[in-house]
C-alpha positions in Angstrom: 0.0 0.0 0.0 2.6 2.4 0.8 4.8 1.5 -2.7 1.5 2.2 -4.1 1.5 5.9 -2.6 5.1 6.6 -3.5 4.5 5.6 -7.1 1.3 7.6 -7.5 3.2 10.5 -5.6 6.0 10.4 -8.2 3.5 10.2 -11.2 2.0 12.8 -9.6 5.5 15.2 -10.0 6.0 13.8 -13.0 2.4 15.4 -14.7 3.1 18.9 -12.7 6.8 19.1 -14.2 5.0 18.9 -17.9 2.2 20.9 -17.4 4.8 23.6 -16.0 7.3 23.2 -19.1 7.4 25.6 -21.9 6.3 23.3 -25.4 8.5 23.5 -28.0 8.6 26.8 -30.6 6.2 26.1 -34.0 8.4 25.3 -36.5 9.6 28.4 -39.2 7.0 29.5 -41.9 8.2 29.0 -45.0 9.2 31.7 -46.8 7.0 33.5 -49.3 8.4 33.4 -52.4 7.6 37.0 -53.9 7.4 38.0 -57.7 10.2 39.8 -59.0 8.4 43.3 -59.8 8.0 43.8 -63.9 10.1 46.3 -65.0 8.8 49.8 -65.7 8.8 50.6 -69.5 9.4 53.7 -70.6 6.2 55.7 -72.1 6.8 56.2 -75.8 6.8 59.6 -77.5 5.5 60.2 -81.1 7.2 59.4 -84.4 6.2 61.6 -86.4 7.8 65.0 -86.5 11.4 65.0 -86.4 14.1 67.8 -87.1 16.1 67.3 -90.2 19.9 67.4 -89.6 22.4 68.4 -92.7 23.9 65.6 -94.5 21.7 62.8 -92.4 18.9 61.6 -94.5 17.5 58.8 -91.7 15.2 59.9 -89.3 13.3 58.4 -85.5 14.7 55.1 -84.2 13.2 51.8 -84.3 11.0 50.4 -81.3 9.6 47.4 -79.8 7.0 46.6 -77.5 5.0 44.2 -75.8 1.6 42.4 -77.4 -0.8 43.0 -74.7 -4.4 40.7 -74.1 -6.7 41.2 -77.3 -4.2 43.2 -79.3 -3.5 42.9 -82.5 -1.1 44.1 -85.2 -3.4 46.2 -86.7 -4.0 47.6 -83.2 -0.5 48.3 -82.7 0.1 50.1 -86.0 -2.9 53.0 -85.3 -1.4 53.3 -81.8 2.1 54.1 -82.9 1.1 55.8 -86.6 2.5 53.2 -88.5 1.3 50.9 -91.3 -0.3 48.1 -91.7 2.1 46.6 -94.3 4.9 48.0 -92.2 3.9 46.6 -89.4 3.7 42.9 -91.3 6.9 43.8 -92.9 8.9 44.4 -89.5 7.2 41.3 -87.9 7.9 38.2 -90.1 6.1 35.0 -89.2 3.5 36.7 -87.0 0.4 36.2 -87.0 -1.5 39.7 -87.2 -4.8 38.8 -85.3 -3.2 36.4 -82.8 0.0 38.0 -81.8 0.6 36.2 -78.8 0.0 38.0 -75.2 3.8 38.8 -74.0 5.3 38.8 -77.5 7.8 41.3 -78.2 7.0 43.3 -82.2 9.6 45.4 -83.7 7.8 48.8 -84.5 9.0 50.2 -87.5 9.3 54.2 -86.7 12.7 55.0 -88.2 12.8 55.9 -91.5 15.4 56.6 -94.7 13.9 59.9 -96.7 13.0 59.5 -99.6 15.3 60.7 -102.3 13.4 63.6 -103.5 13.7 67.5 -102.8 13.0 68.0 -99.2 10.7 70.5 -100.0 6.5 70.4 -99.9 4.7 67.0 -99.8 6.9 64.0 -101.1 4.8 60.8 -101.2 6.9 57.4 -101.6 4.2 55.0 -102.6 6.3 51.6 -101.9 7.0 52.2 -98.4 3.0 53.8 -98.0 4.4 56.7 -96.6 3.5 60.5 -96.8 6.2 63.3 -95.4 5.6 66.8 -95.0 8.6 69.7 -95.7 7.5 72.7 -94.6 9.3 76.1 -95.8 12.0 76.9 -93.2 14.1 80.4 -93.0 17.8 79.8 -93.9 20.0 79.3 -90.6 16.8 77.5 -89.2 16.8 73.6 -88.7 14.3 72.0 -91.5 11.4 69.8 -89.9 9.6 66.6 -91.6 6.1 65.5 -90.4 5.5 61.8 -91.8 2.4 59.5 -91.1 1.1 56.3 -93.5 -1.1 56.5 -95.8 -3.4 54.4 -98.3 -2.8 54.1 -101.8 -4.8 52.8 -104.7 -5.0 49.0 -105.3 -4.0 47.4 -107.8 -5.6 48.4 -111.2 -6.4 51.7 -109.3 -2.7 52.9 -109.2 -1.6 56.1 -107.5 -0.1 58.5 -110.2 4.1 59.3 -109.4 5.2 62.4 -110.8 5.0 66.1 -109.5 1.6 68.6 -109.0 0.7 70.6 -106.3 -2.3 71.0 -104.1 -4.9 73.3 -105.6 -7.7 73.2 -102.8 -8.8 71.9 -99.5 -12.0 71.3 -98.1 -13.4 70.1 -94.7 -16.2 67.8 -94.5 -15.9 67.4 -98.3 -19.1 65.9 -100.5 -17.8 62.8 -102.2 -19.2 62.3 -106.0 -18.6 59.0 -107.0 -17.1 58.7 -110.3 -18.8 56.7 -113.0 -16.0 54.2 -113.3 -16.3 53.6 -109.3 -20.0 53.2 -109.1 -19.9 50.9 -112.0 -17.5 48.7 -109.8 -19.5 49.2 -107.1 -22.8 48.0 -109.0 -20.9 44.4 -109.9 -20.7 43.6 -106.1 -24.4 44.6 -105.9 -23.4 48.1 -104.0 -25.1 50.9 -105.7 -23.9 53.9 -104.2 -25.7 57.2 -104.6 -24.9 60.1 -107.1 -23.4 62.0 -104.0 -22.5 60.9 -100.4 -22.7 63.7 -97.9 -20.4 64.5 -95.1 -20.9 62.2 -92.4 -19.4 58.6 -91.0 -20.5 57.5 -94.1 -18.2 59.4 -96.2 -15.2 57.6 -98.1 -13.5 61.1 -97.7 -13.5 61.4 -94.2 -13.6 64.5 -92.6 -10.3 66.4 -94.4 -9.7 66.8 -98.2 -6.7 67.9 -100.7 -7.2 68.4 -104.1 -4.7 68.1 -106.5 -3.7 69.3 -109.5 -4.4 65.8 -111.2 -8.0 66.0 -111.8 -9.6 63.1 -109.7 -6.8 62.3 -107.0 -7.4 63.6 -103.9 -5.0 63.3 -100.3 -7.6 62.4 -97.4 -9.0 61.5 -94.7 -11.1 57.8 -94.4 -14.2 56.6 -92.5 -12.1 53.1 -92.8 -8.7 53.6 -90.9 -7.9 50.2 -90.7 -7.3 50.7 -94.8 -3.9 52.8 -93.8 -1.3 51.7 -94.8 -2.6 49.1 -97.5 -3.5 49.2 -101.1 -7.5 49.8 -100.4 -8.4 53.1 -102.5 -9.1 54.1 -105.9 -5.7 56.0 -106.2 -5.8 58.5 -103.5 -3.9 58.8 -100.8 -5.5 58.7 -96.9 -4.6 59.3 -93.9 -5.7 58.2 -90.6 -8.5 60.5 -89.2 -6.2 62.2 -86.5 -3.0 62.6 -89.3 -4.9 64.1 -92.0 -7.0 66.8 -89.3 -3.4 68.2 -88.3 -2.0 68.4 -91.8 -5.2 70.1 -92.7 -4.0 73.4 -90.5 -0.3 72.7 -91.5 -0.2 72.7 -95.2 -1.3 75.7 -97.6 -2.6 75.7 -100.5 -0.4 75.3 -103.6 1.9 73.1 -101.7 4.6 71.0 -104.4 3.2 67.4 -104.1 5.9 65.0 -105.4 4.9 61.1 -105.1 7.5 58.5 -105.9 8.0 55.0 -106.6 11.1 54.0 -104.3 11.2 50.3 -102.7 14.7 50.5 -101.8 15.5 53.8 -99.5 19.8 54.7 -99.3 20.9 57.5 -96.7 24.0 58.5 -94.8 23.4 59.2 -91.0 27.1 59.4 -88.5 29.2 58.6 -91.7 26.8 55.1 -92.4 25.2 54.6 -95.6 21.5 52.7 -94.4 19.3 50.9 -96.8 15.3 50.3 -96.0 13.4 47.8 -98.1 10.0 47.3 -99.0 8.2 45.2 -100.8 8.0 46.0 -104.4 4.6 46.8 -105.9 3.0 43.9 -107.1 2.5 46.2 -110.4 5.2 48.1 -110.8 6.6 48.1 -114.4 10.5 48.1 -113.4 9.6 44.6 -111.2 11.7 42.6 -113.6 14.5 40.7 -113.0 16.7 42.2 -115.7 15.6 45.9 -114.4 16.4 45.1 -110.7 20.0 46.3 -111.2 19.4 49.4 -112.7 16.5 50.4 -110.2 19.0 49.8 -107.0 21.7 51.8 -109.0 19.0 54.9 -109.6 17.9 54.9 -105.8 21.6 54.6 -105.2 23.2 57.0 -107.0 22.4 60.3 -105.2 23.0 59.4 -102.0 27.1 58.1 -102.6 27.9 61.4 -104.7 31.7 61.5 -105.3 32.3 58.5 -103.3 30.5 56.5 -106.3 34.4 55.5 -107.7 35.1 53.7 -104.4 31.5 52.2 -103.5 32.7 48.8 -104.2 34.5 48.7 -101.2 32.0 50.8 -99.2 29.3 48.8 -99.6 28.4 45.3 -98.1 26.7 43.9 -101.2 26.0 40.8 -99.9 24.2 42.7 -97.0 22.2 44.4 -99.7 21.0 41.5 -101.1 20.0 39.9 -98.3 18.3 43.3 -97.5 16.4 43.8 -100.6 15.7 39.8 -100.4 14.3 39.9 -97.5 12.3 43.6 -96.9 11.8 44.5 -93.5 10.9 48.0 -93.3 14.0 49.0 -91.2 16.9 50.7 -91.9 19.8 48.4 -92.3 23.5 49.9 -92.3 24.7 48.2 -95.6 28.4 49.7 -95.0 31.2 47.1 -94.8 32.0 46.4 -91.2 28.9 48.3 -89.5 26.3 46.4 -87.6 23.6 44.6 -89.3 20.1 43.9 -89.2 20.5 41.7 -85.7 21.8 44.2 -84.2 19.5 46.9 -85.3 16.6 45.0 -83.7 18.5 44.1 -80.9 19.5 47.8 -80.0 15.5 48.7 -80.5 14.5 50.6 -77.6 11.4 48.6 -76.0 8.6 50.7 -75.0 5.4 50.6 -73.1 2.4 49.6 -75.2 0.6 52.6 -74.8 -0.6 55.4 -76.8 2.4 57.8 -77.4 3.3 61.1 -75.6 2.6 63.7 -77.9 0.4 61.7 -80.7 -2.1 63.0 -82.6 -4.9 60.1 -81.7 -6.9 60.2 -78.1 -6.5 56.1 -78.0 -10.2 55.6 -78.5 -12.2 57.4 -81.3 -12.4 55.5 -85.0 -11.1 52.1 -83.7 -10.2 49.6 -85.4 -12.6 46.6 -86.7 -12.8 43.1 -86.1 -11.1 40.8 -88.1 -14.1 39.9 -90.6 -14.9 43.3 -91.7 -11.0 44.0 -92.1 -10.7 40.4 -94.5 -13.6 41.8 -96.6 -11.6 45.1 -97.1 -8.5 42.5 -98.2 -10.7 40.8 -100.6 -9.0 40.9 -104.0 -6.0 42.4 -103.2 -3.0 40.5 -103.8 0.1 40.0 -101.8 2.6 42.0 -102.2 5.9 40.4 -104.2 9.2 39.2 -102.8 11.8 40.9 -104.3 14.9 39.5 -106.2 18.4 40.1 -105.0 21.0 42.0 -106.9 23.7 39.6 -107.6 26.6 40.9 -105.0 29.4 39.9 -107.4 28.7 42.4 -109.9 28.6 46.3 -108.6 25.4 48.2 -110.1 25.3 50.6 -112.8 23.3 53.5 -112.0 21.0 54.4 -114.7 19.5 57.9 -114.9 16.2 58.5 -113.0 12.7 58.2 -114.3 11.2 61.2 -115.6 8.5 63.2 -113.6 4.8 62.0 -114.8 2.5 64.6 -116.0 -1.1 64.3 -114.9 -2.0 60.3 -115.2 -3.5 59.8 -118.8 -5.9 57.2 -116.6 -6.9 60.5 -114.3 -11.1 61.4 -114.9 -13.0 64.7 -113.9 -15.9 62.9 -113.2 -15.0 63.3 -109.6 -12.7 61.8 -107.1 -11.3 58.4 -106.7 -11.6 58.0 -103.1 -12.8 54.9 -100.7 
């Protein structure tokens, strides 16, 4: 009995000791694992004015950014005042209405000058590109405004040559020509004798006449049609482009358009070349005349230094260039850095609309795709073009001659939509 005591008596001290000891410390949380915060990108500023430096003839500087959720390349070619054939140009292999979220697309928003007289309105119809010269004092830096435009489709070409600008109109009445209704009546559209200002007018909201009876530069009630072939041989600008030229360019204005798929300029002491695809109906798209065209776009830009371009000039660069048109500028002089490096060194941007552009971000969106594939329908892709042959330097030939007013030009109104 009393071993029985003891024992309970020690179990007894044994229970107080561990109801009076501390319990053992939780083991450590795991530690949160935190995302590493996205970098900040830098807002982008607008690409479309630049000042115009002697002797440098290539302007801006080439961009990326990212593909955010729903966009598409379309989308990113209104918000940064590019093309739409730019856009595709600069981005081979992607698709234009499923991007991918997170992808990274080269924007195209540096650009060779065309080789023209800086001086009025110089259209290059290859690269879909109007620029803007206006008159400067002497000792004052020059200035070039440049946005993409619309040109005419094929069978619809946009005249080349040199006129001027003879009148301007806001909210303009369009009068169908008979030759445009009559196309219009094949697909079952009849359109009316006149079309009033309003969203329903092929004109938009802006209008240039020209001295070419017929051709017009303006605005659109379709800008997803920049940048393509998708008139009747005007020229249009996005709604936002063509409302500030409107203010900006006078009457009688020089108007010079030109036919250049290959762009040369010197900028820091590098001659640059920019390709575009050559017009599926261009005359000079021949094999035999490929030489000579390359040698006329060549030509004024080496100037005395034509004995030695040989050595100069990376001609296998060119024909890889030419090839292979991006739409960016590609230093084509032996020993500079080459088109990997160009897109490597673009500076990457926030997808956003640009500082300083002349869109708000939200009026005249774009379409959806279906309505932008009807506006495709029956026009053809544009043609790859043929390399020069790098083992054999090109002749330059002498330039074409300015076109007088188009013979296919008609008074019966103009050939917008």
């Amino acid at each position: 009995m009393k071993r029985t005591a003891l024992l309970l008596c020690g179990l007894s001290l044994v229970s107080a000791c561990s109801l009076t000891r501390k319990p053992p410390p939780p083991p450590p949380a795991a530690p949160k694992i935190v995302a590493a915060p996205q970098p900040v990108l830098p807002k982008p500023t607008a690409t479309h004015q630049f000042q115009v430096d002697p002797n440098v003839e290539v302007v801006g500087y080439l961009q990326k950014t990212v593909i955010g959720k729903e966009d598409t390349l379309p989308d990113i070619a209104r918000r940064f005042d590019v093309g739409y054939e730019e856009m595709l140009l600069a981005n081979p292999g992607v698709d234009p209405w499923l991007p991918g979220v997170g992808r990274e697309v080269v924007v195209p928003t540096q650009f060779v000058l065309p080789a023209a007289p800086h001086e009025g309105v110089v259209v290059n119809v290859a690269a879909m590109r109007i620029f803007y010269f206006p008159p400067h004092k002497k000792g004052e830096p020059q200035v070039v405004y440049t946005h993409p435009i619309g040109i005419g489709k094929v069978g619809w070409q946009t005249p080349e040559g040199t006129t001027k600008i003879v009148a301007r109109q806001k909210d303009p009445v369009w009068t169908p020509p008979k030759s445009v209704r009559a196309e219009h009546a094949q697909d079952g559209d009849v359109l009316p004798a006149k079309i009033p200002a309003g969203p329903d007018n092929p004109l938009g909201a802006y209008e240039f006449r020209l001295g070419w009876p017929g051709y017009l530069i303006h605005g659109t009630n379709k800008p997803y049609g920049v940048g393509m072939r998708s008139s009747h041989g005007c020229m249009r600008l996005y709604p936002e482009d063509i409302a500030v030229f409107f203010d900006l360019v006078p009457i009688g204005t020089k108007v010079t358009v030109v036919n250049q798929p290959y762009l040369f300029g010197w900028r820091d002491g590098i001659l640059y070349l920019q390709a575009y695809a050559v017009l599926e109906d261009d005359k000079r798209d021949a094999v035999g005349d490929r030489k000579a065209l390359l040698g006329r776009l060549l030509k004024p830009h080496l100037g005395k230094r034509i004995a030695a371009h040989d050595k100069e000039i990376d001609w296998p660069r060119v024909a890889e260039v030419v090839r292979k048109p991006r739409a960016v500028p590609v230093a084509v002089t032996t020993g500079a850095p080459g088109l990997g490096e160009a897109l490597a060194g673009a500076r990457l941007v926030d997808n956003t609309i640009p500082t300083g552009s002349n869109w708000d971000g939200t009026s005249g969106l774009l379409v959806d795709e279906k309505t932008f594939r009807e506006l495709l329908d029956g026009r053809s892709p544009p043609q790859p073009s043929s390399p020069p042959q790098p083992s054999s330097p090109l002749q330059p030939g002498s330039p074409p001659q300015p076109g007088s007013p188009p013979a296919h030009a008609s008074a019966g109104g103009p050939r917008a939509q």
